[in-house]
C-alpha positions in Angstrom: -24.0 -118.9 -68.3 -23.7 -117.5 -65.2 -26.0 -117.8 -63.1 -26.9 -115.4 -60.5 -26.0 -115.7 -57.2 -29.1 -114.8 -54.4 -28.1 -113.4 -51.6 -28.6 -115.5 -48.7 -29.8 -112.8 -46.4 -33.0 -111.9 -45.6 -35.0 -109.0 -46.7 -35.4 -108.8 -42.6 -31.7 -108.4 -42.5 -31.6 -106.0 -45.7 -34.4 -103.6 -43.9 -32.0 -103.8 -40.7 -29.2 -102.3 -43.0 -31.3 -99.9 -45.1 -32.4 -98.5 -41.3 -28.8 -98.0 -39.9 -28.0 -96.3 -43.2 -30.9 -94.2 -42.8 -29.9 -93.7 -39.2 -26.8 -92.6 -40.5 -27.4 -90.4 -42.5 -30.6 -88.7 -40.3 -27.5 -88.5 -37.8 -25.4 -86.8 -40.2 -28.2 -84.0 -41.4 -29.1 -83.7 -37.3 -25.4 -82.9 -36.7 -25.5 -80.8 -39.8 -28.7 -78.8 -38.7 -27.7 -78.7 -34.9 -24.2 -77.2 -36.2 -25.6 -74.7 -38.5 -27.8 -73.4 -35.6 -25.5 -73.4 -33.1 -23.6 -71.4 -35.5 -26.6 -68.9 -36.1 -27.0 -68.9 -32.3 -23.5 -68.4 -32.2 -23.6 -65.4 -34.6 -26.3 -64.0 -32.8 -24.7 -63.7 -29.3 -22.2 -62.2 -31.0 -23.7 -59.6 -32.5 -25.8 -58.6 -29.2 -22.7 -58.7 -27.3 -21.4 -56.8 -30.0 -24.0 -54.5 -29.6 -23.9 -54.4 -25.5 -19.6 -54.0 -25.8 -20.5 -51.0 -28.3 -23.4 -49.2 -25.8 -20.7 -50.1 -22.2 -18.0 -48.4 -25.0 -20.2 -45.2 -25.6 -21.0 -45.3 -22.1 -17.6 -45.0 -20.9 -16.7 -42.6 -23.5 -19.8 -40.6 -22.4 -18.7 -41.1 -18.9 -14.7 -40.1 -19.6 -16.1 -37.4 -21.4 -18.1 -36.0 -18.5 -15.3 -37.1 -16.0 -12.8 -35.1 -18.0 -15.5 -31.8 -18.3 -15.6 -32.2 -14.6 -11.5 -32.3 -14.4 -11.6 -29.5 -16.7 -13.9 -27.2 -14.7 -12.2 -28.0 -11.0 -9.0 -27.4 -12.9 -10.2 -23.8 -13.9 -11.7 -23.1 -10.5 -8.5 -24.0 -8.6 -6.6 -21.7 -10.9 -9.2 -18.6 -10.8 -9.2 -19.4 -7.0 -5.4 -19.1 -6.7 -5.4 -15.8 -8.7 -8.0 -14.6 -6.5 -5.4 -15.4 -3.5 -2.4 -14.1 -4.9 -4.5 -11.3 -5.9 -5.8 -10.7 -2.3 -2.4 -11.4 -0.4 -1.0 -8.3 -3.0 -3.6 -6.2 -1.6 -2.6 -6.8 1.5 0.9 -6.1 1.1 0.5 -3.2 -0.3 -2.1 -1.8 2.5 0.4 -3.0 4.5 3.2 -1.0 3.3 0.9 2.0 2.6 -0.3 1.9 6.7 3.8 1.7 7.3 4.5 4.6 5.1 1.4 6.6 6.7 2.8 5.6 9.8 6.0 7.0 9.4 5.2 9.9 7.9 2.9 10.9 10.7 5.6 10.0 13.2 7.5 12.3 11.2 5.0 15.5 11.3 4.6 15.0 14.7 7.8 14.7 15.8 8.5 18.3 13.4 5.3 19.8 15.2 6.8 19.1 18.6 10.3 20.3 17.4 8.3 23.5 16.2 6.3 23.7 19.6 9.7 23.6 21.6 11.5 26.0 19.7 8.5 28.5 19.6 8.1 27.6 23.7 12.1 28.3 24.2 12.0 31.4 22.0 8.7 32.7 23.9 10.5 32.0 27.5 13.4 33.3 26.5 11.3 36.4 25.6 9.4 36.3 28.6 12.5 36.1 30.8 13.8 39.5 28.5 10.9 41.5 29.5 10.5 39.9 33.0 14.0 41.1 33.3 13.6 44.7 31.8 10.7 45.0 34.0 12.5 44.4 37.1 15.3 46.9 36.1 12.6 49.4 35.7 10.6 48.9 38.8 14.2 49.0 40.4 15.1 52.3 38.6 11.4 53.6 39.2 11.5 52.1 42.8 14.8 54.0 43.4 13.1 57.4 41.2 9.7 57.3 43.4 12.4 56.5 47.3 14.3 59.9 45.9 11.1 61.7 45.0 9.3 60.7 48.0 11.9 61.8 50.4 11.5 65.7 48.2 8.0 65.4 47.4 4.6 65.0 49.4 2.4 62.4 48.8 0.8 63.3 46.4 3.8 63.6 44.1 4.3 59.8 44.6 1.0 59.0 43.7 1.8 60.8 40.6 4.9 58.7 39.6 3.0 55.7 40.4 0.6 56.2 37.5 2.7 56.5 34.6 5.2 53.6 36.2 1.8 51.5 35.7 1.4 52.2 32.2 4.9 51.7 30.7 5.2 48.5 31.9 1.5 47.7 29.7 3.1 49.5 26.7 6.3 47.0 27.0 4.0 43.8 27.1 1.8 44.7 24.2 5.0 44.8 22.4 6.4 42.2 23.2 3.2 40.4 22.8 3.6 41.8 18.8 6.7 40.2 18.4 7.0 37.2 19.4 4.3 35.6 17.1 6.5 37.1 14.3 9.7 35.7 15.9 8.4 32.2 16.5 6.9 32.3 12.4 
């Protein structure tokens, strides 16, 4: 028969092994536990920076969205500001060329009012210079009539021709003074 063989060590020695096992294996299930929450912690961080990446994305969405409104709007207001401009500088232009034509066109009365003036002046001297010249034929002829009647007559005969040589010359000048307005029209 066999016999059994003892072991030679010590149950002191045994307990010292059944320890380190156990050490061993508490190690093991501490790494274990310490992994698995690292993990957990892990997956939590990730999820709040998750969470904090998804509110700093709506942010800057919010934020481009507002910065793009804002691009929107200036854009609009520089374009109804350069209408207004182009709108203005028309205006302008065409008072411009309205005060030019107004302008001209006065220049153009006036200068056919004074060519009116001077040929209605002209036509009146001219007429003036008629009657100034039938009046000194007829005070030549009545100066001669009145030397020839004066040398037959008395005084008082003179003073006679004198009256009537007052008048005609009043009767010429009234008509002259009816036709020249009609001339110059």
């Amino acid at each position: 028969m066999v016999t059994r063989k003892t072991s030679k060590k010590s149950e002191l020695a045994l307990a010292g092994e059944h320890l380190g096992t156990a050490a061993k294996e508490v190690r093991s299930a501490i790494t274990h536990k310490l992994g698995s929450l690292g993990d957990s912690v892990m997956k939590g961080m990730q999820k709040a920076k998750g969470k904090v990446l998804d509110k700093s994305d709506l942010a800057q969405r919010k934020l481009s969205g507002l910065v793009k409104k804002a691009e929107k709007q200036l854009a609009g207001a520089q374009a109804q500001l350069s209408r207004a401009g182009a709108a203005a500088e028309r205006s302008v232009k065409a008072a411009e060329k309205k005060l030019e034509a107004t302008r001209r066109s006065t220049a153009k009365q006036l200068s056919a009012l004074q060519a009116g003036a001077e040929r209605r002046a002209l036509a009146l001297r001219k007429a003036l210079e008629k009657e100034a010249a039938g009046l000194k034929k007829a005070a030549a002829a009545k100066a001669g009539v009145a030397k020839k009647a004066a040398s037959r007559t008395t005084g008082s005969a003179a003073a006679a021709v004198k009256r009537p040589a007052t008048r005609k010359p009043a009767a010429k000048r009234a008509a002259v003074r009816k036709a020249a307005p009609t001339a110059s029209k």
